[in-house]
Every structure is written in structure tokens, then in C-alpha cells.
C-alpha positions in Angstrom: 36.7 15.8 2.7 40.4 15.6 1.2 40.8 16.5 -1.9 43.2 14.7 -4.3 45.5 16.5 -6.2 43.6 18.2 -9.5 40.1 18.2 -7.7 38.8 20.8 -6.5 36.3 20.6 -3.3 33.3 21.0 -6.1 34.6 17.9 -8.1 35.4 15.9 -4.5 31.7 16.5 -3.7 30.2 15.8 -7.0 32.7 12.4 -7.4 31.4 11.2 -3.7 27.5 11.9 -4.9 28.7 9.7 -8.0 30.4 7.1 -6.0 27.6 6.7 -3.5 24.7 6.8 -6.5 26.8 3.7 -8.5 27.6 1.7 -5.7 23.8 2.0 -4.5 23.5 0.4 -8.7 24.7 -2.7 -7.5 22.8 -5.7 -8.4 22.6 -8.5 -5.0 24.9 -11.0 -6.1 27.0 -9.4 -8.4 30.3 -7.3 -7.6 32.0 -4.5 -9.0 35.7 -3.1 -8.4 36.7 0.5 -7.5 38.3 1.2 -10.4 35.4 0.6 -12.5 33.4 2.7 -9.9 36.2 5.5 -10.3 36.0 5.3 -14.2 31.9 5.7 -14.1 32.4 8.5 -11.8 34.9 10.2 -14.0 37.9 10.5 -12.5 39.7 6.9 -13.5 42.5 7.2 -11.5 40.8 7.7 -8.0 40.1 4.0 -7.2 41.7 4.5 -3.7 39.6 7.3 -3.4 36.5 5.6 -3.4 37.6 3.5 -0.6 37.6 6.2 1.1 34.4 7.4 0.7 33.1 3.8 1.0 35.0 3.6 4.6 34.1 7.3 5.6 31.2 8.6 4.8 27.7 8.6 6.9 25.8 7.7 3.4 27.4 4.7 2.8 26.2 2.7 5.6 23.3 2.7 3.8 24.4 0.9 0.8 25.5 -2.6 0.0 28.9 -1.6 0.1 30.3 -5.5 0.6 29.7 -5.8 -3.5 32.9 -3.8 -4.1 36.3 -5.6 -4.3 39.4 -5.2 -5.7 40.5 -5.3 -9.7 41.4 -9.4 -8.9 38.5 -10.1 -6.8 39.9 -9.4 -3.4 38.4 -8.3 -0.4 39.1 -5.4 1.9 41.5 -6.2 4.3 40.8 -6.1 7.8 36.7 -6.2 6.3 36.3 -9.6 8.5 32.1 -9.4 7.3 33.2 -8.7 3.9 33.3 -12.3 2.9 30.1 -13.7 4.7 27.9 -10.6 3.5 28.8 -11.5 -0.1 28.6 -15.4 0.1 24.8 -14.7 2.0 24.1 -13.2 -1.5 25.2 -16.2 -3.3 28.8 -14.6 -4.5 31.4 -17.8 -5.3 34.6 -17.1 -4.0 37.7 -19.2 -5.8 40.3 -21.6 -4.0 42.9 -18.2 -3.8 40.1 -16.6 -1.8 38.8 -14.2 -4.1 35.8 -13.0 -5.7 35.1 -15.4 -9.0 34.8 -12.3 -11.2 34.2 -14.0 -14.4 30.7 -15.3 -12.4 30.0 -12.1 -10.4 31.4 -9.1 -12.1 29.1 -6.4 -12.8 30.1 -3.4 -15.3 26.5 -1.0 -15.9 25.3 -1.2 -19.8 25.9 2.3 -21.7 28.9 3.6 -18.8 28.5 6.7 -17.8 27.3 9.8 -19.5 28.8 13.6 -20.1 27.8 14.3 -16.8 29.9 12.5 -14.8 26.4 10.2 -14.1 26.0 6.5 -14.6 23.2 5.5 -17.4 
């Protein structure tokens, strides 16, 4: 794994076990963004990093990975399922193409704890 500057391979590890564990959180029908996932997982300014580990790691075929968009409700470019998988769970989309977040957004109750963890 890369590691970003100011994290060591320790804190790359532990932010990827935190990435994976919210994103697996995800109600069906509901959406979150990668920053919000990067701010639970403690490290605020690594949104682009959890793409990453969305896009690259083994575990995360496993997980309903389609309910995370972009901070305006976009989807991943190039993602040509992204769309269908979300509207099969019932996810509106508005006239500009993206997510209605106002409808859909989900941010977990209580944030995260002192241990980098979601509540």
C-alpha cells in the first residue's frame, strides 16, 4: 500500500481496516461520500485515499461499495454499473445526474470514536 504523506504504513493499514469496516456500515439505499468516510476514519483530508482503497483492495469486492459518491452526489467516473447498482436499491438520481443527497445521504449517529472506529 502507498502511503500518503504523514502516514505511516501502521496508520495506512489501520485507515484501510477503518475505511473497509464504514463503508461495509452502509445502509441499502442510502449513500455516503468519501470525505465523510475519510473524516470517520480519522484522517479528513484523505478522501482520494479512500478511492483507492475502494478501487484496490481484495476486501472491497465484498462490500456494497456503489453507495459511495462524491461530496455533490456524483458518481465514479468510468464506474459504468455505478448508476444501475444504486438505482436497483431505490437511490433517486436528479436531472444533473447525480445522487439526490438531501434523500439518500447517510452520515452514522455519534461519528466516530477516539479510536479512529465508527460508533
Amino acid at each position: 500500500m502507498d502511503c500518503p504523506n504523514h502516514m505511516s504504513i501502521v496508520e495506512a493499514h489501520t485507515f484501510q481496516d477503518a475505511v473497509l469496516d464504514i463503508v461495509a456500515q452502509i445502509p441499502r439505499g442510502r449513500v455516503t461520500t468519501y470525505g465523510t468516510i475519510a473524516t470517520l476514519a480519522g484522517w479528513p483530508d484523505h478522501s482520494r485515499m479512500v478511492g483507492h482503497i475502494l478501487r484496490y483492495s481484495p476486501e472491497a469486492a465484498q462490500l456494497p461499495c456503489q453507495r459511495v459518491v462524491n461530496a455533490v452526489g456524483r458518481t465514479a467516473p468510468g464506474w459504468l454499473q455505478h448508476r444501475p447498482l444504486l438505482e436497483a436499491e431505490d437511490v433517486h438520481f436528479l436531472p444533473n445526474g447525480h445522487v439526490d443527497m438531501k434523500r439518500h445521504l447517510w452520515e452514522p449517529e455519534g461519528g466516530r470514536s477516539s479510536d479512529n472506529t465508527v460508533k
